[in-house]
C-alpha positions in Angstrom: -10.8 -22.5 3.8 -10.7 -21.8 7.7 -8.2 -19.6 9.1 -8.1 -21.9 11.7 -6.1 -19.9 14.3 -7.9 -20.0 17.7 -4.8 -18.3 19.0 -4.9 -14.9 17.2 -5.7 -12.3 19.2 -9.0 -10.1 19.0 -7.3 -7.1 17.1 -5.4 -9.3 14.6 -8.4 -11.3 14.2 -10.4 -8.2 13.4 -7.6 -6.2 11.5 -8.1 -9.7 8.9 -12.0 -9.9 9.1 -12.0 -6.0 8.3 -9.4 -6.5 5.6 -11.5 -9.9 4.0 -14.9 -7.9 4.0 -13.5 -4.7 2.5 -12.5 -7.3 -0.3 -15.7 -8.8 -0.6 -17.7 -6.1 0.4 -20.1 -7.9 2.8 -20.1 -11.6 4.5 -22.2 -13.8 6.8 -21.7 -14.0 10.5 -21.0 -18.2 9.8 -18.8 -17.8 7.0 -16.1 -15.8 9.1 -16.8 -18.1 12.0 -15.6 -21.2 10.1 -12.6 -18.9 8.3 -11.4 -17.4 11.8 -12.0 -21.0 13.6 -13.9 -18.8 16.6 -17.6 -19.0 18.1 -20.2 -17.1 16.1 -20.3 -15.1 19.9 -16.9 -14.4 19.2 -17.7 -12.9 15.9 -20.7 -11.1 16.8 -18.3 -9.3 19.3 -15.7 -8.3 16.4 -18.3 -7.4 14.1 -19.8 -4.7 17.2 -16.0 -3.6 17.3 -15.4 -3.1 13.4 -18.8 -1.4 13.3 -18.4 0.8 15.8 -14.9 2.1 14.2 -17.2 2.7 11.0 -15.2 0.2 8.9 -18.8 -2.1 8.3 -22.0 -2.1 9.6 -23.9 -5.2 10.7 -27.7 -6.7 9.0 -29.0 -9.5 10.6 -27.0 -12.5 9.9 -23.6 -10.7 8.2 -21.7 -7.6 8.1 -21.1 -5.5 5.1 -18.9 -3.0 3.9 -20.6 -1.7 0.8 -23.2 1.8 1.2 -26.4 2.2 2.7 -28.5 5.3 3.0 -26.8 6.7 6.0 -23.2 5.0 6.0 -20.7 5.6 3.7 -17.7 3.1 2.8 -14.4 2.8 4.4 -12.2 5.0 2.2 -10.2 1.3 1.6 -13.0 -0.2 0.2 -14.1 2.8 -1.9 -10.6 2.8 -3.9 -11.4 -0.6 -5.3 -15.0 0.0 -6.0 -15.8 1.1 -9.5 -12.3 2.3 -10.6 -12.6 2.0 -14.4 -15.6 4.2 -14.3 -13.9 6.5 -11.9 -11.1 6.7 -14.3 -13.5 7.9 -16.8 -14.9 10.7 -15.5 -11.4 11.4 -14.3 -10.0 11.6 -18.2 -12.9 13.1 -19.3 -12.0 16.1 -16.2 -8.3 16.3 -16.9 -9.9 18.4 -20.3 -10.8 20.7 -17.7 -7.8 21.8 -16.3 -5.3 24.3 -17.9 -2.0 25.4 -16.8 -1.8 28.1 -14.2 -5.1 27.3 -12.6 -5.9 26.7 -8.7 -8.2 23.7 -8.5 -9.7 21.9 -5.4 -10.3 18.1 -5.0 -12.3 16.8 -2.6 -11.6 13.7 -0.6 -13.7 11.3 -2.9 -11.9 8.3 -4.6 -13.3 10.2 -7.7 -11.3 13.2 -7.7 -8.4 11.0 -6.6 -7.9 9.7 -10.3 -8.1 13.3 -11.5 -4.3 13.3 -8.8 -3.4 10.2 -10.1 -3.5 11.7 -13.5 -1.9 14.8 -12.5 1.2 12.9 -11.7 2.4 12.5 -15.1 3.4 16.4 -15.4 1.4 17.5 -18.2 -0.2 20.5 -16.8 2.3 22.5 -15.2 2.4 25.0 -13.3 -0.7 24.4 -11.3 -1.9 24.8 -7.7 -3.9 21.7 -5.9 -5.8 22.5 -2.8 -6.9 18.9 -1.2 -7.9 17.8 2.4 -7.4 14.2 1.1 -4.2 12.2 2.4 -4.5 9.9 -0.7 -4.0 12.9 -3.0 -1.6 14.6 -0.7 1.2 11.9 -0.2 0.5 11.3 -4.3 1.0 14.7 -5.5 4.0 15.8 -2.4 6.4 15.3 -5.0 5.3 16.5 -7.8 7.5 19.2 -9.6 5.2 21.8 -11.2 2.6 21.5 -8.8 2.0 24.0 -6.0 0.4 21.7 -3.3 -1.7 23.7 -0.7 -3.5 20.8 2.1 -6.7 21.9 4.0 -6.1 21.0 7.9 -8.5 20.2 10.3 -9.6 16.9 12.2 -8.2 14.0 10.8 -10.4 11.4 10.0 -9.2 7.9 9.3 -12.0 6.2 7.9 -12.2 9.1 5.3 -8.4 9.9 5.4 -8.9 13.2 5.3 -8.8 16.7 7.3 -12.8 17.7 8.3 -14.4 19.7 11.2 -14.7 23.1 11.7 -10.6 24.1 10.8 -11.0 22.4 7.6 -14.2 24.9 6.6 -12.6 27.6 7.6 -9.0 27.1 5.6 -11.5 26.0 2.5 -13.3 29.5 3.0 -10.3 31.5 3.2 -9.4 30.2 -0.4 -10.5 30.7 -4.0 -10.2 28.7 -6.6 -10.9 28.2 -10.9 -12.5 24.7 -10.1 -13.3 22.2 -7.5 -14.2 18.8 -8.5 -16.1 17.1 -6.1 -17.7 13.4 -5.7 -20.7 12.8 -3.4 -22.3 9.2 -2.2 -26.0 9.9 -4.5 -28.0 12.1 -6.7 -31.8 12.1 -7.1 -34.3 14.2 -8.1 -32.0 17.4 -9.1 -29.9 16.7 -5.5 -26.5 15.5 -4.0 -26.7 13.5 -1.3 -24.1 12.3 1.4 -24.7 10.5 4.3 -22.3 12.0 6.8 -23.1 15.6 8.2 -19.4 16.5 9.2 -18.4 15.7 5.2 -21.2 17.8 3.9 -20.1 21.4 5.5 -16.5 20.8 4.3 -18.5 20.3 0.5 -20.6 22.9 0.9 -17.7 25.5 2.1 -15.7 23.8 -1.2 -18.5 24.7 -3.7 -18.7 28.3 -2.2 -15.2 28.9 -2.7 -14.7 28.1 -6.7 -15.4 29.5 -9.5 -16.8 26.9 -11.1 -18.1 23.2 -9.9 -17.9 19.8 -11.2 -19.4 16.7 -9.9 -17.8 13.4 -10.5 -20.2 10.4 -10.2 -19.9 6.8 -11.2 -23.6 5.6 -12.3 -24.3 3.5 -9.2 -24.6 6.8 -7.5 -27.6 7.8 -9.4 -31.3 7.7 -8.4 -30.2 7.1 -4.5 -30.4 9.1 -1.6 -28.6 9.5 1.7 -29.3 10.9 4.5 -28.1 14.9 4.0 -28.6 16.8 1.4 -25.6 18.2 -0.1 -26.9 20.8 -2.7 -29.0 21.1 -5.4 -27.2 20.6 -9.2 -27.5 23.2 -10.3 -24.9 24.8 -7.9 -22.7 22.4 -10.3 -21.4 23.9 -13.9 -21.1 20.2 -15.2 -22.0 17.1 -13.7 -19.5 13.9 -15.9 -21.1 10.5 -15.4 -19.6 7.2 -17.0 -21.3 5.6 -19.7 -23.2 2.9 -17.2 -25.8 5.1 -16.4 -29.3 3.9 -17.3 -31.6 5.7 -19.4 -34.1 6.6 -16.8 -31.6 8.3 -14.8 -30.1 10.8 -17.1 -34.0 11.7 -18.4 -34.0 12.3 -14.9 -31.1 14.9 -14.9 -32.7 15.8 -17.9 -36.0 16.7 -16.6 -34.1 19.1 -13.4 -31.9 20.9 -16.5 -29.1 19.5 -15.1 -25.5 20.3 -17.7 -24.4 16.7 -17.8 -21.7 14.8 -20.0 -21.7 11.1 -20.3 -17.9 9.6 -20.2 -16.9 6.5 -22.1 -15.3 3.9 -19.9 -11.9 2.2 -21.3 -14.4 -0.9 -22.2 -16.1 1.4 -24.6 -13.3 2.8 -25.6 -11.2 -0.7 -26.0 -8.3 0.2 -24.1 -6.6 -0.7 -21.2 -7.1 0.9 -17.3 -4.9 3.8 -17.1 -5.2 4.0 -13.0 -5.4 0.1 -13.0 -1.7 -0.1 -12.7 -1.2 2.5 -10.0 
C-alpha cells in the first residue's frame, strides 16, 4: 500500500524509508517509490542520504540494510536479527560468570543478551565494563552491579563510545572476562568490517583474563574486510546450534575450543529476551 504523502518532507520521508528497510532488511528503488508516492529521482536521492549516514547501502536497483563484506548493520537492525540464537549463546555464557567478577561486553547485540540477562539479579556483586549505550541505560539501575562505561567518540550507528579515548580507558582496565561478538569467522580468524571498531576489540581482548566470542552461525565461513584476531586469542568460542557441519570441522581443523548452544527451538521453550 502506498504511503501516498507527496507532502512529507525529505527527513520524515527518509526517517520512515530507513525505519521500513531496517524491518525488511533490503527493498527495491520501485517499491519505496510507489510506498512514499515520490519519483524514483526522489528516491535515489534519499537512498544517497541514508547511505551516506551508514544506515543502508545501495546495489543496483534497491537498498539494503543487511551485511556485506565491508559494512556492517545499523545497530537497529542488528537487535532484531537473529535474537533466539543470540539468546543462546547468551544463556549458555551467563554459566560463565560468578559473583565478584569484573567482566567486559562489547558493543555487539550478542553480548547485549548476556545484560539483558544480568538484569534479573542473580549474580551479584559484579562489575560490568561496557562502551555500549544499549547495555549501559539497561544495567544503570541495576542494584548489585558495579557499572564502569568506556568513553570516547560516540557513534550512533553503533551506539557506542569508540576512537582513540575509548582504547585508552579499555587499556587502563583489567578484567576476569570479556565477551565479545564480531561480524565473521573463517579460516581460524575474526573478522569485522570497520577499522575504528577493531582497535577498541583488540584493546578489549588485551585487557582480560580470559576471552569469549559469541557468534550466531550466519557469521561463520565469511569474511570482512579487517581482520580482528586469530581464535585462538579466544579461551571459548559458543556458537548456536545452526551452524552447519562444514563449518565447525572447520574450527575443528584451526583447534579452535568451541561449544555448540541449543537454541530455545531445540530446547522447546519459549524466548527469554523475546519479551524484552
Amino acid at each position: 500500500m502506498s504511503a501516498g504523502n507527496t507532502q512529507q518532507g525529505p527527513a520524515a520521508r527518509q526517517s520512515a524509508m530507513a525505519e521500513q528497510v531496517l524491518a525488511d532488511g533490503s527493498a527495491t528503488a520501485a517499491e519505496l517509490a510507489e510506498r512514499f508516492g515520490v519519483s524514483l529521482m526522489t528516491i535515489h536521492r534519499d537512498l544517497d542520504e541514508l547511505e551516506r549516514q551508514g544506515i543502508v547501502r545501495k546495489f543496483r536497483g534497491g537498498v539494503t540494510a543487511q551485511p556485506s563484506g565491508v559494512f556492517e548493520s545499523n545497530v537497529q537492525y542488528r537487535l532484531k536479527a537473529m535474537r533466539a540464537e543470540k539468546a543462546a549463546v547468551a544463556d549458555h555464557a551467563l554459566g560463565l560468570i560468578e559473583p565478584g567478577m569484573a567482566i567486559m561486553l562489547d558493543d555487539s547485540t550478542s553480548t547485549l543478551e548476556i545484560a539483558r540477562r544480568l538484569r534479573l539479579g542473580e549474580i551479584t556483586p559484579l562489575t560490568v565494563v561496557t562502551n555500549f549505550l544499549e547495555a549501559l541505560n539497561l544495567l544503570s539501575d541495576q542494584r548489585g552491579i558495579h557499572l564502569m562505561a568506556l568513553g570516547g567518540d560516540y557513534d550512533p550507528l553503533h551506539s557506542s563510545f569508540l576512537g582513540v579515548s575509548c582504547v585508552e580507558a579499555v587499556q587502563s582496565l583489567r578484567v576476569d572476562v570479556c565477551f565479545a561478538s564480531t561480524s565473521a569467522v573463517h579460516g581460524g580468524y575474526a573478522y569485522h568490517q570497520e577499522q575504528h571498531i577493531v582497535s577498541v576489540k583488540r584493546a578489549m581482548l588485551d585487557s582480560a583474563a580470559r576471552n569469549v566470542l559469541l557468534i550466531d552461525h550466519t557469521k561463520l565461513s565469511r569474511t570482512a574486510l579487517h581482520r580482528v584476531a586469530p581464535l585462538s586469542r579466544f579461551d571459548l568460542v559458543l556458537v548456536d546450534d545452526g551452524a552447519p557441519a562444514d563449518a565447525l570441522r572447520d574450527l575443528d581443523e584451526h583447534k579452535v575450543r568451541y561449544e555448540v548452544c541449543a537454541t530455545n527451538a531445540t530446547r522447546g521453550g519459549d524466548d527469554p529476551a523475546g519479551a524484552t
